[in-house]
HTML snippet that shows the backbone in 3Dmol.js (N, CA, C, O; Angstrom):
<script src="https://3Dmol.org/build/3Dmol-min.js"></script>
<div id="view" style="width:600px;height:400px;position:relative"></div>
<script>
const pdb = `
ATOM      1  N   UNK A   1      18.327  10.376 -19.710  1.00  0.00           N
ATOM      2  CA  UNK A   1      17.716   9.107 -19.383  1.00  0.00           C
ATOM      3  C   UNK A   1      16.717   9.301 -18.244  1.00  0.00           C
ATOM      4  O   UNK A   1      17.173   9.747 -17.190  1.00  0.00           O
ATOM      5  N   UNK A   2      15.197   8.979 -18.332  1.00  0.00           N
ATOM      6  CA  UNK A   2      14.500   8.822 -17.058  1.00  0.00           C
ATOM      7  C   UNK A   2      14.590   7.810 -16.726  1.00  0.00           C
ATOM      8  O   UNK A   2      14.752   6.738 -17.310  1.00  0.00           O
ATOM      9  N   UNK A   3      14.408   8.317 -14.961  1.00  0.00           N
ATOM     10  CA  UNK A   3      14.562   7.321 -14.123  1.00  0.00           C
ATOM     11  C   UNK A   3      12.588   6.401 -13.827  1.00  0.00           C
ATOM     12  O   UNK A   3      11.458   6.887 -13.771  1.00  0.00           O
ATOM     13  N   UNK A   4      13.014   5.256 -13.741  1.00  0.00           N
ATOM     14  CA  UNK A   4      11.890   4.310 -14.005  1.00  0.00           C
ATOM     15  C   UNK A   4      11.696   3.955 -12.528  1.00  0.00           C
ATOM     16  O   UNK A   4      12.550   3.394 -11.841  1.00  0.00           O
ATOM     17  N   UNK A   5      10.065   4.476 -11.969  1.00  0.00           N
ATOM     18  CA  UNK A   5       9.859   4.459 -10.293  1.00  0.00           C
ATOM     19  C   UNK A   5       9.888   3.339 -10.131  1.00  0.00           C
ATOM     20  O   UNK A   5       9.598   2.701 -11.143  1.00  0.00           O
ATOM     21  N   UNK A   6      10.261   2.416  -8.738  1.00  0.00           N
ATOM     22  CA  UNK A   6       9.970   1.144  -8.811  1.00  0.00           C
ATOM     23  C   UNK A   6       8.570   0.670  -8.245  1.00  0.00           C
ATOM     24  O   UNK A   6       7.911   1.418  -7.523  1.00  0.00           O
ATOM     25  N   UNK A   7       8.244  -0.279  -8.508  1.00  0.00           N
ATOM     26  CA  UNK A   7       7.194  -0.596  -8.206  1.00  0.00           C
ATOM     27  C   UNK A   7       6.912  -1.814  -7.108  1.00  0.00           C
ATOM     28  O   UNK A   7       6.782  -2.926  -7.621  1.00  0.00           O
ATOM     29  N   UNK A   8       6.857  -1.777  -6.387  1.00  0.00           N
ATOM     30  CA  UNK A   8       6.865  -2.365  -4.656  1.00  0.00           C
ATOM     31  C   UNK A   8       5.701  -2.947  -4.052  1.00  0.00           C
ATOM     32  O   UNK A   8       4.841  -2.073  -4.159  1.00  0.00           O
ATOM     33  N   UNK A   9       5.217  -3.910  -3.495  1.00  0.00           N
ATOM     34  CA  UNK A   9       4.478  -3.907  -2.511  1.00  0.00           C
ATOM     35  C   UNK A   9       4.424  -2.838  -1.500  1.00  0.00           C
ATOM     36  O   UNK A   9       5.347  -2.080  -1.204  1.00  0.00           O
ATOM     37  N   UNK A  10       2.897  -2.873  -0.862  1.00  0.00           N
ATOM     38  CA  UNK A  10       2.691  -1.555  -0.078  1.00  0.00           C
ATOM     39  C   UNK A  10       3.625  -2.239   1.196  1.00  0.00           C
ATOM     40  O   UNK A  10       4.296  -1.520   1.937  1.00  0.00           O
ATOM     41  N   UNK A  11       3.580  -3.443   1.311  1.00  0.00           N
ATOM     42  CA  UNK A  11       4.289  -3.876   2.209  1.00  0.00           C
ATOM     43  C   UNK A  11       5.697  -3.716   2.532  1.00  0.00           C
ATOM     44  O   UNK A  11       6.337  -3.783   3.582  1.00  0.00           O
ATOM     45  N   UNK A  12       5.964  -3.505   1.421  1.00  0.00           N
ATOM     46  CA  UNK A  12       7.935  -3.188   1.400  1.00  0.00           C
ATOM     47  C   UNK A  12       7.859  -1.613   1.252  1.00  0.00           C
ATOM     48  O   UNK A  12       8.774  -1.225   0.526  1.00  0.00           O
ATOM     49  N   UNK A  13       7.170  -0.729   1.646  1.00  0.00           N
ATOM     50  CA  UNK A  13       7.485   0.721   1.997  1.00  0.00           C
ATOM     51  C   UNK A  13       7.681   1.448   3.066  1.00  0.00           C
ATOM     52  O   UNK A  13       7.366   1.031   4.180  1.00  0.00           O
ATOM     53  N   UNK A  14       8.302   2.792   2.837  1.00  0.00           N
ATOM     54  CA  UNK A  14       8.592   3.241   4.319  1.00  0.00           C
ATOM     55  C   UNK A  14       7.942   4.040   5.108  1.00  0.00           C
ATOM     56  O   UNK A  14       7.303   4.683   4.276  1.00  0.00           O
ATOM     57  N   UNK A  15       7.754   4.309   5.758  1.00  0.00           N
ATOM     58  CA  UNK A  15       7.036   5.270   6.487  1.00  0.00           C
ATOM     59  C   UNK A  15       6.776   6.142   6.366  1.00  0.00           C
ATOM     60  O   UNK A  15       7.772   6.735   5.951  1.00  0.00           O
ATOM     61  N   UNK A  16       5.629   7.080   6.481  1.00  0.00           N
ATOM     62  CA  UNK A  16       5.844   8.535   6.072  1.00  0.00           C
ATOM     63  C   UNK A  16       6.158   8.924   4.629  1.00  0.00           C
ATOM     64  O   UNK A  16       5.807   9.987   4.116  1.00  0.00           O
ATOM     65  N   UNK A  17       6.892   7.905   3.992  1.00  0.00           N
ATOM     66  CA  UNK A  17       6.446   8.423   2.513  1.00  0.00           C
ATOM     67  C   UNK A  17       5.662   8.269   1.581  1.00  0.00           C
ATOM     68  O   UNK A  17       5.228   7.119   1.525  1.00  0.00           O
ATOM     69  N   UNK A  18       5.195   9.120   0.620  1.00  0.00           N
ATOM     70  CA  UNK A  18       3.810   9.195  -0.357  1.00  0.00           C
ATOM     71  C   UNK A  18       4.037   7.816  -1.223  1.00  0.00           C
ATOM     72  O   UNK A  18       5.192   7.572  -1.573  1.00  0.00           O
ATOM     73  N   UNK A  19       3.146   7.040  -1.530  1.00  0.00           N
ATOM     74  CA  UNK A  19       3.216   6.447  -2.650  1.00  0.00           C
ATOM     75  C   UNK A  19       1.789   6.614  -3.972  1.00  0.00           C
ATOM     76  O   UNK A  19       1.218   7.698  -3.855  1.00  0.00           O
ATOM     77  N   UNK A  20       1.467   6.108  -4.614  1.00  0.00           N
ATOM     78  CA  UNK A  20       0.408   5.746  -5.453  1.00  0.00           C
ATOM     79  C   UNK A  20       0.322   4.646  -5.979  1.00  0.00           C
ATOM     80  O   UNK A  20       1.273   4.040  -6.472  1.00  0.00           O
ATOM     81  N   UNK A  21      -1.201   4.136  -5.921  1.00  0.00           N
ATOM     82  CA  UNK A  21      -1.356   2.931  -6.077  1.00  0.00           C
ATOM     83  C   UNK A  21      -1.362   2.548  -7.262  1.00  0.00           C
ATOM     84  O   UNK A  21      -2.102   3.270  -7.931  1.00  0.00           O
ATOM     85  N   UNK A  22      -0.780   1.575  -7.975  1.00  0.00           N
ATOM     86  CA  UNK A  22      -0.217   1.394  -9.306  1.00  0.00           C
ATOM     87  C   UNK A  22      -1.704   0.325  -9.662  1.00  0.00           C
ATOM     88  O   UNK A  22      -2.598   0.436 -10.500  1.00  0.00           O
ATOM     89  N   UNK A  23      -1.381  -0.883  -8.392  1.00  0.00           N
ATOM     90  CA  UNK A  23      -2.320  -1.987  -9.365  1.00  0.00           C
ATOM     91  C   UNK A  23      -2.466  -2.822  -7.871  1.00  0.00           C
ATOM     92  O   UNK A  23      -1.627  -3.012  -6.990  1.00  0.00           O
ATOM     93  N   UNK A  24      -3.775  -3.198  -7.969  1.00  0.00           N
ATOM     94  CA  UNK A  24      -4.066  -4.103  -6.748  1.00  0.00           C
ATOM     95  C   UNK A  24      -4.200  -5.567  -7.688  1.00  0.00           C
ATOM     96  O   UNK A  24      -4.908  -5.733  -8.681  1.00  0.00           O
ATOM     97  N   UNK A  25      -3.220  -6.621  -6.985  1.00  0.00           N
ATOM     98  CA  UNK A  25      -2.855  -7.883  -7.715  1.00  0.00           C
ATOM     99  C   UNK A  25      -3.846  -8.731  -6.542  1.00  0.00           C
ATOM    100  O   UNK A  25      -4.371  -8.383  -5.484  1.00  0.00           O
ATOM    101  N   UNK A  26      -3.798 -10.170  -7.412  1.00  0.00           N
ATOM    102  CA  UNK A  26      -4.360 -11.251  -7.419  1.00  0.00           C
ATOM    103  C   UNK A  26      -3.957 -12.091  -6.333  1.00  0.00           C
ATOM    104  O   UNK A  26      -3.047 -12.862  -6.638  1.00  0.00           O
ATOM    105  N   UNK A  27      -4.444 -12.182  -4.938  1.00  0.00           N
ATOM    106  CA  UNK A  27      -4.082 -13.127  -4.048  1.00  0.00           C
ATOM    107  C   UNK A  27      -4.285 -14.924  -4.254  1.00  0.00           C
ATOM    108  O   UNK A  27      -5.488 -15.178  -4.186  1.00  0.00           O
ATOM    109  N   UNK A  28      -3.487 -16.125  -4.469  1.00  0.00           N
ATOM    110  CA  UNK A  28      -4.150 -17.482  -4.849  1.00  0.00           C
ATOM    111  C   UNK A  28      -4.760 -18.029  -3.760  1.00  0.00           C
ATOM    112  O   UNK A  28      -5.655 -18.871  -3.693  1.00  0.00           O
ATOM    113  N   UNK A  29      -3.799 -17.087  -2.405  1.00  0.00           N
ATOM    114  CA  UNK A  29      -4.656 -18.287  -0.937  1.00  0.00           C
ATOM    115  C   UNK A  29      -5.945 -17.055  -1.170  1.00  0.00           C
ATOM    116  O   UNK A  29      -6.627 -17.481  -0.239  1.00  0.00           O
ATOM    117  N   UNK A  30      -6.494 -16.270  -1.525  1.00  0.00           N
ATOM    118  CA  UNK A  30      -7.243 -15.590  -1.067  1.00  0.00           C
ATOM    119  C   UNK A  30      -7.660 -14.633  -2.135  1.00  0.00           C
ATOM    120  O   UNK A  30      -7.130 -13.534  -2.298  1.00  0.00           O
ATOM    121  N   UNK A  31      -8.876 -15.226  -3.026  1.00  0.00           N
ATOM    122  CA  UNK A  31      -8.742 -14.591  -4.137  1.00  0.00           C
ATOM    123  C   UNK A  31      -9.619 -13.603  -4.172  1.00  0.00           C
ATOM    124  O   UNK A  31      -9.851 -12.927  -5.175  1.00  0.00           O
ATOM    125  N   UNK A  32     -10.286 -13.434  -2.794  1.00  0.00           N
ATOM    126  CA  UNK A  32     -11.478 -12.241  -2.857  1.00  0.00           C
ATOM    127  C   UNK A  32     -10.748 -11.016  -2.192  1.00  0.00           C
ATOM    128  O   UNK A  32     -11.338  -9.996  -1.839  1.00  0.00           O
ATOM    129  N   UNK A  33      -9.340 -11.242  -2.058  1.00  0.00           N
ATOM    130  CA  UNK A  33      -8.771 -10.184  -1.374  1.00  0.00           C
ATOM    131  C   UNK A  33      -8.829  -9.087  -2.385  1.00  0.00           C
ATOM    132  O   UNK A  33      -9.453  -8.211  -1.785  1.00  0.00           O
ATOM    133  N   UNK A  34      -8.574  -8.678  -3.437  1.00  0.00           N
ATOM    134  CA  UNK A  34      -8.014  -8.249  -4.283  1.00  0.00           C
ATOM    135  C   UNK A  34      -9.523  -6.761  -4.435  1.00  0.00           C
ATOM    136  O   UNK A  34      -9.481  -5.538  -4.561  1.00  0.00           O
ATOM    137  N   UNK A  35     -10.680  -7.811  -4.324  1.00  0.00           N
ATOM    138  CA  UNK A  35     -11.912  -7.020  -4.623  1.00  0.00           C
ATOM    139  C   UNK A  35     -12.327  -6.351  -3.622  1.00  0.00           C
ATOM    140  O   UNK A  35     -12.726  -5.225  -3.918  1.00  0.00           O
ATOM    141  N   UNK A  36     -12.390  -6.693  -2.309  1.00  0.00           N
ATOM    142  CA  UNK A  36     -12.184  -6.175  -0.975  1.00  0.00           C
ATOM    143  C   UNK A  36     -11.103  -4.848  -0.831  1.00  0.00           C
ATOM    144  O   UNK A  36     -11.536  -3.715  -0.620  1.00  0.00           O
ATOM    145  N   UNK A  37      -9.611  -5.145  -0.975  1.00  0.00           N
ATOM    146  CA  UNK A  37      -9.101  -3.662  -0.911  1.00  0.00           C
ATOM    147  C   UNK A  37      -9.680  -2.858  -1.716  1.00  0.00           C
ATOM    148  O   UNK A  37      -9.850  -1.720  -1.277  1.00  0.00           O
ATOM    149  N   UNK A  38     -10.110  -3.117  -2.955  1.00  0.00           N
ATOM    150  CA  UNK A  38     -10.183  -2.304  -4.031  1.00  0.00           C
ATOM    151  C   UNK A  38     -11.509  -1.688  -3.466  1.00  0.00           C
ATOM    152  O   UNK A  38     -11.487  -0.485  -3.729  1.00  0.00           O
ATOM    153  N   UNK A  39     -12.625  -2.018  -2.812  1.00  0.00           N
ATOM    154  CA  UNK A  39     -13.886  -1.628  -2.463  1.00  0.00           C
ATOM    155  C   UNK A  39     -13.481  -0.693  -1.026  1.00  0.00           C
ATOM    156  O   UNK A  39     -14.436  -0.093  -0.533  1.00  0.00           O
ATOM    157  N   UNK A  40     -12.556  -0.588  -0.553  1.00  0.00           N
ATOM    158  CA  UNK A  40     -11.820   0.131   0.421  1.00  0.00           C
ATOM    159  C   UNK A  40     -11.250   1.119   0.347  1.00  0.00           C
ATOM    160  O   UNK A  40     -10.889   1.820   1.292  1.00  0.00           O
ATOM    161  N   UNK A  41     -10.994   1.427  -1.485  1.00  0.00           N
ATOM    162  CA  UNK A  41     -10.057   2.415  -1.894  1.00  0.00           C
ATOM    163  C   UNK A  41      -8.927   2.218  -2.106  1.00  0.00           C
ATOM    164  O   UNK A  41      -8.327   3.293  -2.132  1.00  0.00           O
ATOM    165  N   UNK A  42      -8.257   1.341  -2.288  1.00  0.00           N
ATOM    166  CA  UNK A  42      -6.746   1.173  -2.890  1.00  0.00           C
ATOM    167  C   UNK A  42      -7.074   1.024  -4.785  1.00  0.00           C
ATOM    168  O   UNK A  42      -6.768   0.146  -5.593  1.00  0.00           O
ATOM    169  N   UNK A  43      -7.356   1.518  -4.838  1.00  0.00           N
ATOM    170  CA  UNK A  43      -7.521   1.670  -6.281  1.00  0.00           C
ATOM    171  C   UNK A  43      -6.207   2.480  -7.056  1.00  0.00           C
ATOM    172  O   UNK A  43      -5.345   3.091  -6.424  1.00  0.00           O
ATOM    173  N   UNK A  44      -6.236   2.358  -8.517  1.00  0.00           N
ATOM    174  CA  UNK A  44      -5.114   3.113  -9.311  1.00  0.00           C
ATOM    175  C   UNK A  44      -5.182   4.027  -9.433  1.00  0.00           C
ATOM    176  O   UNK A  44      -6.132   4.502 -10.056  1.00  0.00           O
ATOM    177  N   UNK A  45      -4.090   4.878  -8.842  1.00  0.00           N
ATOM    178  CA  UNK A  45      -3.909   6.589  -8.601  1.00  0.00           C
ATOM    179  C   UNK A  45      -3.752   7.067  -7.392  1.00  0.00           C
ATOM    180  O   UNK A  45      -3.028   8.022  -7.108  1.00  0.00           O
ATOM    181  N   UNK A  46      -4.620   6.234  -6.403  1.00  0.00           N
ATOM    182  CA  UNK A  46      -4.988   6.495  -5.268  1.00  0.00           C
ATOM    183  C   UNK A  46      -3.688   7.014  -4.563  1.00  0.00           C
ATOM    184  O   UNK A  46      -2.726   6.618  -5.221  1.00  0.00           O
ATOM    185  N   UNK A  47      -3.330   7.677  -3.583  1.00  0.00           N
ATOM    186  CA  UNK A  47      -2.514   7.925  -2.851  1.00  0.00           C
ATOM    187  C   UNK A  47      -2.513   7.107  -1.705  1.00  0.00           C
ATOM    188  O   UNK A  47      -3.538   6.545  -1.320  1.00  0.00           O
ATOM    189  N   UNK A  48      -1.582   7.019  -1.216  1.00  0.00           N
ATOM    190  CA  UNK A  48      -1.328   6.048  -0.192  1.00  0.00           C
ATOM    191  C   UNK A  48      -0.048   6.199   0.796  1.00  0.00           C
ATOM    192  O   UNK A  48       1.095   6.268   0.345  1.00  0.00           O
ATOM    193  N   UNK A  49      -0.366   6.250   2.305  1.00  0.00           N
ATOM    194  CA  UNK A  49       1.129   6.718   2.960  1.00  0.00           C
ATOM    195  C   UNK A  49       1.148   5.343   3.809  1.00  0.00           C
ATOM    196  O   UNK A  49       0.071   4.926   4.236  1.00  0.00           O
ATOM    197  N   UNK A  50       2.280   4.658   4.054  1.00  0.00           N
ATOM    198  CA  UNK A  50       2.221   3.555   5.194  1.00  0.00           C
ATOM    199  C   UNK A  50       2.635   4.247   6.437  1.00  0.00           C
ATOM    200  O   UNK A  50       3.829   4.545   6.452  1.00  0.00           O
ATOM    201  N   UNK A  51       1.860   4.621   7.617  1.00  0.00           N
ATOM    202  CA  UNK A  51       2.061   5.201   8.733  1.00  0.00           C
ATOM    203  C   UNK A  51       3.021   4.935   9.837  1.00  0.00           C
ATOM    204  O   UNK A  51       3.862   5.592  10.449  1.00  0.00           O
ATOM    205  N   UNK A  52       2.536   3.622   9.855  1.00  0.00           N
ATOM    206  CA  UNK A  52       3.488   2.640  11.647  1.00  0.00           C
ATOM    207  C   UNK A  52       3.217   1.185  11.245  1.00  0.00           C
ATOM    208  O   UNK A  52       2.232   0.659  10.726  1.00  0.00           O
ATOM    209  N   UNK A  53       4.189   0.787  11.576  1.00  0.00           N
ATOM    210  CA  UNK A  53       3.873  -1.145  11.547  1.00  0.00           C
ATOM    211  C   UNK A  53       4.060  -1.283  13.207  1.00  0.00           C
ATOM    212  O   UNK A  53       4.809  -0.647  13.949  1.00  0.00           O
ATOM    213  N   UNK A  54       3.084  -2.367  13.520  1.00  0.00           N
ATOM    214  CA  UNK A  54       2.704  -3.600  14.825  1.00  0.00           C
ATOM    215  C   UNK A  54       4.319  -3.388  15.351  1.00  0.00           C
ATOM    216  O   UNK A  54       5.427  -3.165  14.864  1.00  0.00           O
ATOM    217  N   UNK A  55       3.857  -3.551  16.316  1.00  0.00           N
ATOM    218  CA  UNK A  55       5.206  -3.893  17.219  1.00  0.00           C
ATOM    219  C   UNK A  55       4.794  -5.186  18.244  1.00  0.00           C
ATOM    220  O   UNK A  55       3.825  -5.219  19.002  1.00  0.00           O
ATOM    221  N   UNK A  56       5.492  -5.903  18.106  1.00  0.00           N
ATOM    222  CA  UNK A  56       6.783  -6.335  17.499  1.00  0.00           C
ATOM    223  C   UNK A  56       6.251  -7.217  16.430  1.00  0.00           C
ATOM    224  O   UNK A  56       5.155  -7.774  16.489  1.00  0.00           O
ATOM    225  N   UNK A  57       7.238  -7.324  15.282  1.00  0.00           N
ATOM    226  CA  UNK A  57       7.560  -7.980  14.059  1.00  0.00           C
ATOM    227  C   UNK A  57       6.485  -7.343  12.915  1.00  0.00           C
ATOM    228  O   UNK A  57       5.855  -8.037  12.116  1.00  0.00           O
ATOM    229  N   UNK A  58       6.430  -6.152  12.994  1.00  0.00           N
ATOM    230  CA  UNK A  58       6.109  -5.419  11.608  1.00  0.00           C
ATOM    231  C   UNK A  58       4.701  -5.358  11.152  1.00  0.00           C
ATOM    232  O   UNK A  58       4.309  -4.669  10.210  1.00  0.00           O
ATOM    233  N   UNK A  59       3.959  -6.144  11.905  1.00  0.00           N
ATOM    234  CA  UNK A  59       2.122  -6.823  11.525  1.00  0.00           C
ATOM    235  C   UNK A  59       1.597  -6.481  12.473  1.00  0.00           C
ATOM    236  O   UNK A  59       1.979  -6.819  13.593  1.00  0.00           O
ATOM    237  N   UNK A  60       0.576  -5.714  12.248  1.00  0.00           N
ATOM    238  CA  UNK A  60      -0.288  -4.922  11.063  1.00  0.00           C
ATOM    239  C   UNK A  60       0.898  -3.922  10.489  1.00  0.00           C
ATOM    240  O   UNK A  60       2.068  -3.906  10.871  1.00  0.00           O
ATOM    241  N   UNK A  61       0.219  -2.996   9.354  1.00  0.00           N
ATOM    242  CA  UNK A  61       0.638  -2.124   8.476  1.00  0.00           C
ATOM    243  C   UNK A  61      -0.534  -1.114   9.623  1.00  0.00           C
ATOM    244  O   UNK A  61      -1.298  -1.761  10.340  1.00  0.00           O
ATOM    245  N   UNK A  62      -0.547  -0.332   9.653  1.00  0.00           N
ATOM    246  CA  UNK A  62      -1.348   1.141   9.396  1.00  0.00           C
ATOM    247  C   UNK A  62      -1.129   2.200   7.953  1.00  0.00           C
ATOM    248  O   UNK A  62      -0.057   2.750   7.703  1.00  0.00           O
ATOM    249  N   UNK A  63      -2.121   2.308   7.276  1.00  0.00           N
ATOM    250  CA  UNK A  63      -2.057   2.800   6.192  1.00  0.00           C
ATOM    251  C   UNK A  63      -3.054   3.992   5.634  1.00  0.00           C
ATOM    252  O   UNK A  63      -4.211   3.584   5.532  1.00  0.00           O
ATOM    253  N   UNK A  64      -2.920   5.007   5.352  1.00  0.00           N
ATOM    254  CA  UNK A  64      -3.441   6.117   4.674  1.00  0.00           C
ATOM    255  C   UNK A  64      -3.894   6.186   3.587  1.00  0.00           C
ATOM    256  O   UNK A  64      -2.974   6.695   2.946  1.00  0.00           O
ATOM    257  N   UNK A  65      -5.105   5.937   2.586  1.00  0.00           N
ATOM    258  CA  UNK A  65      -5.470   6.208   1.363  1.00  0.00           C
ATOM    259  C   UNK A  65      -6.477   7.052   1.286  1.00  0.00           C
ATOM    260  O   UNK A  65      -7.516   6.886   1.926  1.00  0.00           O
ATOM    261  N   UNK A  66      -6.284   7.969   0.553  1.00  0.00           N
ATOM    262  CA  UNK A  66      -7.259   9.012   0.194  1.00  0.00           C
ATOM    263  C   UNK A  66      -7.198   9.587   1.353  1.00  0.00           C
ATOM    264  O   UNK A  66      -6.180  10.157   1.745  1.00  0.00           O
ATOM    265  N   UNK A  67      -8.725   9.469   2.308  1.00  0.00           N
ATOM    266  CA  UNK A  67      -8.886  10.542   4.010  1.00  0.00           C
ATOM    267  C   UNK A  67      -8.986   9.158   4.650  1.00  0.00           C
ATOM    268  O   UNK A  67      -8.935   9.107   5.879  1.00  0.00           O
ATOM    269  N   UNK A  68      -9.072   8.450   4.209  1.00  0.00           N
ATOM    270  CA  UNK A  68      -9.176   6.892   5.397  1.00  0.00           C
ATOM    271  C   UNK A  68      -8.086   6.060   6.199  1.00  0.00           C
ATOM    272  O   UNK A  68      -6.981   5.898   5.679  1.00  0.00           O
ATOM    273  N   UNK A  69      -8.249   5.750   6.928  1.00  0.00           N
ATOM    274  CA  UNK A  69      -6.840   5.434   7.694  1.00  0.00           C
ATOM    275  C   UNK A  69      -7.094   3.390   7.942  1.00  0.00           C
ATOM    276  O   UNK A  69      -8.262   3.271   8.311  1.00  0.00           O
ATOM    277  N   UNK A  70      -6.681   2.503   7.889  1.00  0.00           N
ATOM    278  CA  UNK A  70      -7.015   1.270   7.908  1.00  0.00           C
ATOM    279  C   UNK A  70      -5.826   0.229   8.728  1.00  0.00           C
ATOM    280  O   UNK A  70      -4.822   0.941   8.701  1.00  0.00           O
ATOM    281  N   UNK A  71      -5.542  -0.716   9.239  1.00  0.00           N
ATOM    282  CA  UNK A  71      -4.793  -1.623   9.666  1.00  0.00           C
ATOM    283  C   UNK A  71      -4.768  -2.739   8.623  1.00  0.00           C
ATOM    284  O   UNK A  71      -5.826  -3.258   8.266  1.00  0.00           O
ATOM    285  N   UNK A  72      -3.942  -3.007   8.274  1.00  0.00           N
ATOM    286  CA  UNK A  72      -3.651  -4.253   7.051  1.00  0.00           C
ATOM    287  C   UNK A  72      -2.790  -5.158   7.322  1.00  0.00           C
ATOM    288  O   UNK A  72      -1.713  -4.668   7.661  1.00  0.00           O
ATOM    289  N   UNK A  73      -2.818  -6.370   7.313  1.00  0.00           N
ATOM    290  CA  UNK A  73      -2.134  -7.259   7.556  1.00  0.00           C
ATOM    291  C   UNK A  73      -0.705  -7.447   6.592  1.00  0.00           C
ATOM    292  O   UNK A  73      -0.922  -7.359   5.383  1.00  0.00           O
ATOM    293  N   UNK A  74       0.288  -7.620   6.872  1.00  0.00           N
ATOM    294  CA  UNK A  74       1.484  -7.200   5.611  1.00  0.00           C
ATOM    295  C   UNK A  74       0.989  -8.062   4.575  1.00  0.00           C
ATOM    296  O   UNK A  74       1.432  -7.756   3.468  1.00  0.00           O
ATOM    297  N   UNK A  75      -0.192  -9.548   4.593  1.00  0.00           N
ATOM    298  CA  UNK A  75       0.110 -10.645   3.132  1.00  0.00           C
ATOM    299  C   UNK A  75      -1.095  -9.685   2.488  1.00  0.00           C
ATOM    300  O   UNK A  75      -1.071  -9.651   1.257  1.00  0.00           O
ATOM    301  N   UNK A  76      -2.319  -8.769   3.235  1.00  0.00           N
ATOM    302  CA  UNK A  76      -2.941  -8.358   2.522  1.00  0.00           C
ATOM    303  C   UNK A  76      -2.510  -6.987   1.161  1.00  0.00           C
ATOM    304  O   UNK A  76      -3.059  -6.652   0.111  1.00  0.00           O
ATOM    305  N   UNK A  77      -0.979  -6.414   2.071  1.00  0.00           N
ATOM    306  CA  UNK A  77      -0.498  -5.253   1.867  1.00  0.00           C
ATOM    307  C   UNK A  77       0.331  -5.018   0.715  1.00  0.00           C
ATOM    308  O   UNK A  77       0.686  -4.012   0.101  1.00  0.00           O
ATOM    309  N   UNK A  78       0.585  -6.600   0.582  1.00  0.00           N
ATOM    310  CA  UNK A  78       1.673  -7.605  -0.373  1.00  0.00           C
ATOM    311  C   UNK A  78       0.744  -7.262  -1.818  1.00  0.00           C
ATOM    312  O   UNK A  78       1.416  -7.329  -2.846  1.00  0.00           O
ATOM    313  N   UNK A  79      -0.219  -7.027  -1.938  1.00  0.00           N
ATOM    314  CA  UNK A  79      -1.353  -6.715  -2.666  1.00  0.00           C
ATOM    315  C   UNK A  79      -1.360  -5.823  -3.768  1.00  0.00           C
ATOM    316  O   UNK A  79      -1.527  -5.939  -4.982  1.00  0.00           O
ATOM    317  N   UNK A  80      -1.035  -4.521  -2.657  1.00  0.00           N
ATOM    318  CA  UNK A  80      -1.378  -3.310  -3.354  1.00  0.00           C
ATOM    319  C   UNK A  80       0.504  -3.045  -4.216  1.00  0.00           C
ATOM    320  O   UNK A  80       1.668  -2.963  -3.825  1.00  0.00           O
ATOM    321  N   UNK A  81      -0.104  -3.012  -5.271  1.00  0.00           N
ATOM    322  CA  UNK A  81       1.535  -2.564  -5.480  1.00  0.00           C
ATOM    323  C   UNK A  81       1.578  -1.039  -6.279  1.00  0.00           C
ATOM    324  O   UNK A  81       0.815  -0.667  -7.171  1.00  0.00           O
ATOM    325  N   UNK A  82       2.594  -0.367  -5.732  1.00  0.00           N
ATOM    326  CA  UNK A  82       2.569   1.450  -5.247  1.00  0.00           C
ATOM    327  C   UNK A  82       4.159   1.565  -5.997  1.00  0.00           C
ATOM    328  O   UNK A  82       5.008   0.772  -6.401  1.00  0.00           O
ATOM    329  N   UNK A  83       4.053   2.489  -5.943  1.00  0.00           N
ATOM    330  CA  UNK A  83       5.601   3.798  -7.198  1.00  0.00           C
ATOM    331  C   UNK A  83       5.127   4.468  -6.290  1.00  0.00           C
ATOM    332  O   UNK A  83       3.979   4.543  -5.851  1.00  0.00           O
ATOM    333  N   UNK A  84       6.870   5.390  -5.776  1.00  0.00           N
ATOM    334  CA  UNK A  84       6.957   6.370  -5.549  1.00  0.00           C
ATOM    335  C   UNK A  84       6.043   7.566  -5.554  1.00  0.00           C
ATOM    336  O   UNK A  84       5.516   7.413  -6.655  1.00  0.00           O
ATOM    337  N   UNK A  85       5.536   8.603  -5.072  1.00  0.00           N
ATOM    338  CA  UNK A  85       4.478   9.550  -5.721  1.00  0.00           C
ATOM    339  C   UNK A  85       5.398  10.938  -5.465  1.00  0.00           C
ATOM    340  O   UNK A  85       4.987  11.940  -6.052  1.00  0.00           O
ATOM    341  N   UNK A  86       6.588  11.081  -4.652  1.00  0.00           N
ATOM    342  CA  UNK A  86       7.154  12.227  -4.383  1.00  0.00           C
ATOM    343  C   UNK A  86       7.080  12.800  -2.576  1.00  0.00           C
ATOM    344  O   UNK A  86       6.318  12.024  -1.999  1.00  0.00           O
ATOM    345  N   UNK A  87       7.391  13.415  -2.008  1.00  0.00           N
ATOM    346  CA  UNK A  87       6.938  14.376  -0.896  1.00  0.00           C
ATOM    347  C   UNK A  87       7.473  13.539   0.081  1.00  0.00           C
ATOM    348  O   UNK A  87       8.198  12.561  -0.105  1.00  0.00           O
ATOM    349  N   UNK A  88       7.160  13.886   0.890  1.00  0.00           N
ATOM    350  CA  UNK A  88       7.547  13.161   2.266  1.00  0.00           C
ATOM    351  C   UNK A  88       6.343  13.132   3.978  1.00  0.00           C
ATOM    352  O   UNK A  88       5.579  12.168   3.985  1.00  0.00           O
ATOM    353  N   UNK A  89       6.270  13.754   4.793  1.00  0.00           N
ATOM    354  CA  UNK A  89       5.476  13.382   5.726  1.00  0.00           C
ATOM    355  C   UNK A  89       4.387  14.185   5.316  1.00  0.00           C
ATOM    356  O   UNK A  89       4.359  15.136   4.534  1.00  0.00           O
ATOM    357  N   UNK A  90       3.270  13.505   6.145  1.00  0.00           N
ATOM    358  CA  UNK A  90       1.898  13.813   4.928  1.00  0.00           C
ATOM    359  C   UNK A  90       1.212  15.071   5.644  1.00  0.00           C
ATOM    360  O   UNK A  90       0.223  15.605   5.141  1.00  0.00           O
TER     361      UNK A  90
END
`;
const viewer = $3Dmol.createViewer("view");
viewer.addModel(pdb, "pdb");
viewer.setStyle({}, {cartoon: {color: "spectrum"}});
viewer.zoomTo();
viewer.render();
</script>
């Protein structure tokens, strides 16, 4: 039986580990979000590590795609949705 990766908001990931970007979804408060990450590089395939979250209460994200490094707000982060990719610190 294979195991089926799950598929997560970038927002619900952990630190330091690899993901890939599955699918950048449709924001309703904010519907130009979607075209914006994607013009940033969160695109499908893309690699992606979540680095450090804001202190205190988790906001911003710091995030890794491709060689670019970015600050994301967690509802923007809520966005990108990422599977597992394997490995661990980048």
């Amino acid at each position: 039986m294979h195991e089926v990766a799950a598929v997560q908001g970038l927002d619900q990931t952990e630190r330091g580990r690899k993901y890939t970007v599955r699918e950048v979804t449709e924001d309703p408060q904010v519907p130009e979000r979607a075209r914006q990450l994607e013009e940033i590089g969160f695109v499908a395939g893309e690699q992606v590590i979540m680095m450090t979250r804001g202190y205190p209460g988790g906001d911003p994200l710091v995030v890794r795609v491709g060689q670019s490094t970015f600050a994301l707000r967690c509802a923007e982060a809520a966005c990108v949705q990422v599977e597992p990719s394997g490995g661990g610190q980048p």
